[in-house]
C-alpha positions, -999 to +999 in steps of 0.1 A: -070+012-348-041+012-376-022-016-375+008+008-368-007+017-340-017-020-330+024-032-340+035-004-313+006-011-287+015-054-290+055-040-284+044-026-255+024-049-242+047-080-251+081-068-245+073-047-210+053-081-196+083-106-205+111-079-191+095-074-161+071-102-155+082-117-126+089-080-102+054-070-111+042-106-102+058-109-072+041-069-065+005-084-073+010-113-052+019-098-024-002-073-029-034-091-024-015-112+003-016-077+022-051-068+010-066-090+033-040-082+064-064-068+085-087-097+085-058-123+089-037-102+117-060-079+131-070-040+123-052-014+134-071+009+158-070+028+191-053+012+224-074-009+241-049-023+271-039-011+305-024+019+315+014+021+301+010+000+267+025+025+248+057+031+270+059-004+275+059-011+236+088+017+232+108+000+263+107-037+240+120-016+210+146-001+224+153-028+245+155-051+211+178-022+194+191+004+213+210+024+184+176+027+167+166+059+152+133+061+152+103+037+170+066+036+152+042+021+174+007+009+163-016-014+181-030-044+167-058-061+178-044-078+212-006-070+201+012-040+190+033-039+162+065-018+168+084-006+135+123+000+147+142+027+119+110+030+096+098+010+070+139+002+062+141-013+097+131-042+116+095-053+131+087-065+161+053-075+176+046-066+213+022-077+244+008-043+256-001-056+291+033-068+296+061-055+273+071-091+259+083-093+226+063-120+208+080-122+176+112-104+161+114-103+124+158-103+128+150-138+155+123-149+129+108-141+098+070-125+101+050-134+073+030-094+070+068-076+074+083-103+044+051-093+025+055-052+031+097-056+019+082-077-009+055-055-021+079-023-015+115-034-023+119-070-030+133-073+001+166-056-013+177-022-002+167+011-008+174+008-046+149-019-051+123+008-046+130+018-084+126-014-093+092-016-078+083+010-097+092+003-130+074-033-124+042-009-112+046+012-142+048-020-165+015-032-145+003+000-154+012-003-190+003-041-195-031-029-182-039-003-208-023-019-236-040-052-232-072-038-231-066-017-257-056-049-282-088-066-271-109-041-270-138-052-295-148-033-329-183-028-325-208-042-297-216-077-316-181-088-313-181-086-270-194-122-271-160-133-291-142-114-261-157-126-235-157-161-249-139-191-232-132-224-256-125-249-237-131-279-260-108-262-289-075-270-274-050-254-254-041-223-273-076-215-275-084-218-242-051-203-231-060-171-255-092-167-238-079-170-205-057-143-210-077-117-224-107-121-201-089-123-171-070-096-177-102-077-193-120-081-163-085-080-133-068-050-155-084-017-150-080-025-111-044-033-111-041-004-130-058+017-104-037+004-078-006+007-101-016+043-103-025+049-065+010+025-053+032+050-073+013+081-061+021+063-024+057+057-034+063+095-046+040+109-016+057+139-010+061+151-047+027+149-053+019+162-022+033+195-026+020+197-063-015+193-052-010+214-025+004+243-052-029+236-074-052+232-052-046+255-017-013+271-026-023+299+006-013+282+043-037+262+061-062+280+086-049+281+116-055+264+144-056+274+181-024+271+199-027+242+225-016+239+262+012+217+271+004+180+286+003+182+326+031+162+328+077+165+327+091+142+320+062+128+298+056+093+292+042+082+254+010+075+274+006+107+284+016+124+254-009+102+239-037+109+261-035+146+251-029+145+219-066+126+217-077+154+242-066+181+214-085+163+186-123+153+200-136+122+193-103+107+182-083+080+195-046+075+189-038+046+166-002+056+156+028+072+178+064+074+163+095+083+185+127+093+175+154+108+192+148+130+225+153+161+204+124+156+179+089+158+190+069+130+193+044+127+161+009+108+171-013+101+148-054+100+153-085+085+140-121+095+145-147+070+144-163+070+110-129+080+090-116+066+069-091+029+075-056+049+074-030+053+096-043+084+112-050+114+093-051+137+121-016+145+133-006+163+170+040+168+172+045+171+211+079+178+226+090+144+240+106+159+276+081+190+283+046+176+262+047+209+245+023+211+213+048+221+187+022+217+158-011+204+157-026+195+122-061+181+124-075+166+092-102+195+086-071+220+089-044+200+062-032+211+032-050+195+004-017+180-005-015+162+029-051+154+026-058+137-006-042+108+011-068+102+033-085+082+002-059+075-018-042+052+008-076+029+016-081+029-022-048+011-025-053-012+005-088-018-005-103-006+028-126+025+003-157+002-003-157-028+021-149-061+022-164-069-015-133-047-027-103-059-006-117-094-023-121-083-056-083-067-053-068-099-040-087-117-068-070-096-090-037-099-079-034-135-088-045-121-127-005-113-133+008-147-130-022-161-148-016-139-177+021-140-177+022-182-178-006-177-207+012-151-225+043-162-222+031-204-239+014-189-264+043-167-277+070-199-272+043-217-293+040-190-320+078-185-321+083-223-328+054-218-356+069-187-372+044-187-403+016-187-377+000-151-375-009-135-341-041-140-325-073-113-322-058-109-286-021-095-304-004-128-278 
């Protein structure tokens, strides 16, 4: 490496981290704080509670907020978690054998919904979004310029890398810390930089994939029969939907107003951990099918998600995974504290010539 190309690389590195240290901290914390969610609050997955859970759930909501536009419902272990106006709104968690509202986010704060606004916006508005993803994009950055900087010359010198003086005071130490932490934390933050900002522009890169890879329409699938029922309750709407799909259970169902169909979302057994890749729209008042988009039959655009979301929640390989992502997630604030002594210390010491890690 030319030491032009090292100057530009340390630039990047230095100047990215201490702009936006603390929004890409706060998106690694939280982060691994939601890694682990399902063990801590319970998985989602299909309904397991008496007959009406579903209607009941969308009675709370509306209930709670009657002027909501839209109502996501997804079960929870023995609760239901009810989304009111999307991922903008307000969350509320809900007994499915009786309808009771067990905690309101606007009553109370919920410790998974401050997480999610954390880990998506800052809990700001809208606008924060952008903000999120310049801190994912410095993430990204930090990741690939700090490895490159450390990166050793030939094979011999990986035991100098990987080294950790602890008996040569705190600048050495702190040096080591940061470069094998992050060697070892940075290529999976940078994955999940890379799959969080695919997540954040989902329909862009939907449709592009889609163009590349299947730009001819989906195969078609069989028109459906309407559910026996008018008016139709979610339940019912539910129950067909699973009936249209074999072998899968309904794990999501979103509601908006009587006009729109009803969109629930199904999992087979065996699929992958995402909110329901296989998709059934149902008018709300008659139970007509208005579209029905198994996962077999979606456009590759649609269906590269099916991996990309548990790769970013860690649910692709298993437990050893999630842990190794949460693990990670604490690397930012580690390497930020580290980075951020050792340049005070060099700045106060201007003869003083950078480190082998470029800090």
């Amino acid at each position: 490496m030319t030491p032009a190309i090292r100057k530009a690389l340390l630039g990047l590195h230095r100047w990215g981290a201490l702009l936006f240290a603390l929004p890409a901290v706060a998106i690694a914390l939280s982060g691994a704080m939601l890694v682990i969610r399902p063990e801590a609050a319970g998985r989602l997955g299909p309904m397991d509670a008496p007959a009406g859970a579903w209607e009941r759930a969308a009675a709370a909501a509306r209930k709670a907020d009657p002027g909501a536009g839209s109502v996501e419902i997804a079960p929870r272990g023995d609760r239901i978690d009810v989304m009111l106006d999307g991922k903008w709104g307000r969350t509320l968690e809900v007994d499915p054998r009786d309808g009771r509202v067990l905690a309101d986010e606007r009553a109370r704060p919920m410790a998974f919904a401050f997480l999610f606004r954390l880990h998506t916006r800052f809990l700001a508005g809208p606008w924060a979004e952008w903000v999120a993803v310049l801190a994912g994009l410095v993430l990204l950055v930090s990741a690939v310029t700090g490895i490159a900087l450390a990166w050793p010359v030939n094979a011999r010198a990986w035991k100098f890398v990987l080294r950790l003086r602890a008996r040569d005071g705190w600048r050495a130490f702190a040096t080591d810390l940061h470069r094998v932490l992050g060697m070892a934390a940075m290529p999976l933050l940078a994955l999940n930089a890379i799959t969080g900002l695919v997540l954040v522009f989902a329909g862009p890169v939907s449709s592009l994939v889609t163009a590349i890879a299947s730009p001819a329409a989906a195969p078609a699938v069989p028109a459906a029969v309407s559910a026996p029922c008018s008016p139709c309750t979610l339940d019912a709407l539910a129950a067909h939907a699973e009936s249209l799909v074999p072998g899968a259970r309904a794990v999501r169902v979103v509601a908006k107003s009587p006009e729109d169909p009803v969109l629930v979302r199904l999992r087979r057994t065996g699929d992958n951990e995402t909110q329901g890749m296989h998709r059934v729209w149902l008018d709300s008042a008659s139970g007509q099918v208005t579209r029905l988009v198994p996962l077999e039959h979606a456009q590759a655009g649609a269906a590269v998600f099916d991996w990309i979301y548990p790769l970013h929640t860690g649910r692709w390989f298993g437990i050893a995974w999630c842990v190794a992502l949460a693990l990670a997630g604490g690397v930012p604030l580690v390497a930020f504290a580290t980075g951020l002594a050792l340049w005070t210390a060099r700045r106060r010491r201007p003869g003083r010539r950078p480190g082998p890690d470029g800090g």
